[in-house]
C-alpha positions as CSV (number, residue, x, y, z in Angstrom):
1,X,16.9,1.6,-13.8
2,X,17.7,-0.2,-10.8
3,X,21.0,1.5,-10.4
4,X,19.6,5.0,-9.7
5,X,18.8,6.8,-6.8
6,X,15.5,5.0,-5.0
7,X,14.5,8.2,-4.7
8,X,13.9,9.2,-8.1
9,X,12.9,6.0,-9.0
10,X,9.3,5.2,-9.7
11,X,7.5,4.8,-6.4
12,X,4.3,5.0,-5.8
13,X,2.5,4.3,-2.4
14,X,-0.7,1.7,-2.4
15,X,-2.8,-0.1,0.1
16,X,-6.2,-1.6,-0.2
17,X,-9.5,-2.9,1.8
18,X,-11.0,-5.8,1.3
19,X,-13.8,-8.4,2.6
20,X,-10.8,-10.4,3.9
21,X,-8.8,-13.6,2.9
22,X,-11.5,-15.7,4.9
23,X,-13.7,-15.3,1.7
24,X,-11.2,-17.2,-0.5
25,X,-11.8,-16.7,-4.4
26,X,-14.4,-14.3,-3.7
27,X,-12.5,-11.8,-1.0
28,X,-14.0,-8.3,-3.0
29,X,-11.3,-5.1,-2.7
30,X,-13.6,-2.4,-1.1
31,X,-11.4,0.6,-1.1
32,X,-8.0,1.4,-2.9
33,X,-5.4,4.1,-3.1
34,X,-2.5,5.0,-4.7
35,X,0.4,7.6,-4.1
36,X,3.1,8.2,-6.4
37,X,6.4,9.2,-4.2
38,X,8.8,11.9,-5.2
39,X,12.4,12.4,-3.5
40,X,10.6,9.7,-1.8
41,X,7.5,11.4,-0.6
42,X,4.2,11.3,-0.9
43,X,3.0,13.5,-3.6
44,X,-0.5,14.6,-2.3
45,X,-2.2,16.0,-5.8
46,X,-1.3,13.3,-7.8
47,X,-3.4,10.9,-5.0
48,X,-5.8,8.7,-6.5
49,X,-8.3,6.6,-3.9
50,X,-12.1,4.9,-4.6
51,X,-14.3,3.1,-2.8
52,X,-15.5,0.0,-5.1
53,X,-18.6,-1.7,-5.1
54,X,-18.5,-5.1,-4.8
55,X,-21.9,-6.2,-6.5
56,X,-22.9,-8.1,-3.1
57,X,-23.5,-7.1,-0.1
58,X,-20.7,-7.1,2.4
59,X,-20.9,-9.1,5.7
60,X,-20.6,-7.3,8.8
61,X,-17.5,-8.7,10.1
62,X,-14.6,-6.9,12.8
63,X,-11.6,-6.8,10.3
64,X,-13.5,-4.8,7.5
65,X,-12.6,-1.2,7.7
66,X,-14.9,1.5,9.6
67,X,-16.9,3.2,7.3
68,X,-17.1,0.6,4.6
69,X,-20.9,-0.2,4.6
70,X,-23.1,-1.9,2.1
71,X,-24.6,2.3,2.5
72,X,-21.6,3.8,1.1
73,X,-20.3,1.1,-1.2
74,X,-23.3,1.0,-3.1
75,X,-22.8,4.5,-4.7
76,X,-19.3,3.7,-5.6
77,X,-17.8,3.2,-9.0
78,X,-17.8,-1.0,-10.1
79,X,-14.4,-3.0,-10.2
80,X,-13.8,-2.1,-14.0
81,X,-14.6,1.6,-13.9
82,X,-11.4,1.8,-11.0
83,X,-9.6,-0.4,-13.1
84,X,-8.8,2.3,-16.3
85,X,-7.3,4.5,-13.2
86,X,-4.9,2.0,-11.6
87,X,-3.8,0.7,-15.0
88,X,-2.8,4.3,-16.0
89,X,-1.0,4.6,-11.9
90,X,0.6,1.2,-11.5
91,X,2.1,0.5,-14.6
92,X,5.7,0.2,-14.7
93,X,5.8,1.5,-11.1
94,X,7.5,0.0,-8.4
95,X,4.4,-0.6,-5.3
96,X,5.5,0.4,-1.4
97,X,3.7,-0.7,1.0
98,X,3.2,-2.7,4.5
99,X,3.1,-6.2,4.1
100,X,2.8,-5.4,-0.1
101,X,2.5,-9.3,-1.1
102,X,-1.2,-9.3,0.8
103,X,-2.5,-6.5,-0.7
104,X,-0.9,-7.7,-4.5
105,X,-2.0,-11.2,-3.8
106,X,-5.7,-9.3,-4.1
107,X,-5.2,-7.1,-6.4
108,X,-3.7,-8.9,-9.1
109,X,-6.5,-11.7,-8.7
110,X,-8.9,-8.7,-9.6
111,X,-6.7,-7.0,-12.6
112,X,-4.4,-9.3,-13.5
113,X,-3.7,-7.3,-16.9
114,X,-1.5,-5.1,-13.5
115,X,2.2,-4.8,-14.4
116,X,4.5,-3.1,-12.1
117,X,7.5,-2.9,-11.9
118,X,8.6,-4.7,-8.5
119,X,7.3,-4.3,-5.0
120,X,8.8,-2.6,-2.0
121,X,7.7,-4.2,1.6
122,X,8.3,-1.9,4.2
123,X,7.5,-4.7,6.3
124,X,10.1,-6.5,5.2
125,X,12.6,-3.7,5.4
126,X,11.8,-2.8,9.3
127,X,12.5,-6.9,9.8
128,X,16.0,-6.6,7.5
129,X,17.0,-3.4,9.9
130,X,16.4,-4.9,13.2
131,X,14.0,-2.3,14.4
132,X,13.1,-2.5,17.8
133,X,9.5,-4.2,18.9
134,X,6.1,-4.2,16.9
135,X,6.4,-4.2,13.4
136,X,2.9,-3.2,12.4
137,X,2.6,-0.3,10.2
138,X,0.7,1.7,13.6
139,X,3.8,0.9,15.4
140,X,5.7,1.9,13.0
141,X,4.1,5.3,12.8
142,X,4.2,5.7,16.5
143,X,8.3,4.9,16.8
144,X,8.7,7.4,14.1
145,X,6.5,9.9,15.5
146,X,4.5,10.5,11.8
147,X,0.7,10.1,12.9
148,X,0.6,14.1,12.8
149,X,2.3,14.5,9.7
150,X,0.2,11.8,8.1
151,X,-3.0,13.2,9.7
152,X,-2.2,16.3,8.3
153,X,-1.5,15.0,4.6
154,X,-4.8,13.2,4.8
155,X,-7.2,15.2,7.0
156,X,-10.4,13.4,8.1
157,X,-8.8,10.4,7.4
158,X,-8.1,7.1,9.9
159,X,-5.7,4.0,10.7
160,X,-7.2,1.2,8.5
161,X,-8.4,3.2,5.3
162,X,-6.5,3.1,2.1
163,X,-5.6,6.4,1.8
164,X,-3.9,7.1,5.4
165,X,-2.7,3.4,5.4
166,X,-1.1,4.5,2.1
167,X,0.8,8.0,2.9
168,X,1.7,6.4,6.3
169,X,3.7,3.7,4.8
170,X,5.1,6.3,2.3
171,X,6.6,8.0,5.3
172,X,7.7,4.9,7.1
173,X,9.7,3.8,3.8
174,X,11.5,7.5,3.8
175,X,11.9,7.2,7.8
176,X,13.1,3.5,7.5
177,X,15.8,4.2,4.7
178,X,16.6,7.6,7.0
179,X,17.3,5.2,10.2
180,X,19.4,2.3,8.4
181,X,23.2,2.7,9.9
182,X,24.0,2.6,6.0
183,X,21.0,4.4,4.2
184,X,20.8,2.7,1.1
185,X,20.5,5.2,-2.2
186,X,20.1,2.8,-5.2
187,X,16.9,1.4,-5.9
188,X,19.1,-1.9,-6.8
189,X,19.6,-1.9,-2.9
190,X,16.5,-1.1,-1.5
191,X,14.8,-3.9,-3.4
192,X,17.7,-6.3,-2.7
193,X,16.4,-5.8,1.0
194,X,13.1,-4.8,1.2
195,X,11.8,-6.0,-2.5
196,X,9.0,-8.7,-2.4
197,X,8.0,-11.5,-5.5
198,X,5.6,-10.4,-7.8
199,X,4.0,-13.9,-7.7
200,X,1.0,-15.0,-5.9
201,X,3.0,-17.0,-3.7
202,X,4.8,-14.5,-2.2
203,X,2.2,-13.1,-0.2
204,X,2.1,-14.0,3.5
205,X,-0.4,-13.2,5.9
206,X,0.4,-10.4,8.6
């Protein structure tokens, strides 16, 4: 598999919210999404993205997303209910996103039943390729000019929610690949660069 085109491989775009890693063994995931890429794109009605509820209340603390009150969460669907989705949206899928290894680290912890297939770090790519200044995935978006386009894939959403953290790293992978002096094509190559462990050690804070 890894020898064919990246972009017909299976891709799929993911990022979730959590309480943060300050709460150790008990850091809840608040929000998730998932995006399955195509010609390595974001493929819009096949998006999947739930609040979960926790079961406690959540602290009030700057780093939790805007939006994500104990109000809302408590009318979303529990941990195991969002569970039957990803399992059915992860499996045998490679995972892209910014700083990946974080946001596995958290997820697997919650599901470790999970079994994709690798994961793609566009962080780790934009540091492989040299790429001028911040690295952030907001930075990202703005040297690549894609907030509009994002904004436009995911209207009414914001910097910092699953969903639009999740189509904006989608299009950062596709502008990435597009701005390497040697685009890579395989998915052997683009993992070789920008693939991250699927162990729990992996993950590095941002």
């Amino acid at each position: 598999m890894t020898g064919q085109l990246w972009t017909h491989a299976p891709l799929s775009a993911l990022d979730l919210e959590g309480t943060g890693a300050q709460d150790r063994d008990r850091e809840a995931i608040l929000e998730i999404a998932v995006v399955p890429l195509a010609g390595g794109f974001p493929t819009m009605g096949e998006a999947y993205e739930s609040l979960i509820n926790p079961g406690r209340p959540v602290p009030s603390r700057p780093w939790i997303s805007p939006g994500l009150t104990d109000e809302v969460l408590v009318g979303a669907p529990p941990p195991e209910e969002v569970g039957t989705e990803l399992h059915a949206r992860v499996e045998g899928r490679y995972l892209v996103g910014h700083n990946v290894a974080v946001d596995w680290r958290l997820l697997h912890r919650h599901y470790p039943g999970l079994r994709p297939a690798g994961l793609i770090d566009t962080l780790r790519l934009a540091r492989a390729l040299k790429v001028p200044g911040p690295k952030a995935l907001a930075s990202l978006v703005e040297r690549y000019e894609l907030r509009k386009r994002v904004n436009t894939l995911v209207p009414g959403g914001r910097p910092h929610r699953a969903l639009w953290d999740t189509v904006a790293a989608a299009l950062v992978l596709s502008a990435l690949v597009s701005d390497a002096s040697h685009p890579f094509r395989s998915l052997s190559d683009l993992t070789r660069v920008a693939g991250s462990p699927l162990s729990r050690e992996g993950a590095t804070l941002f």
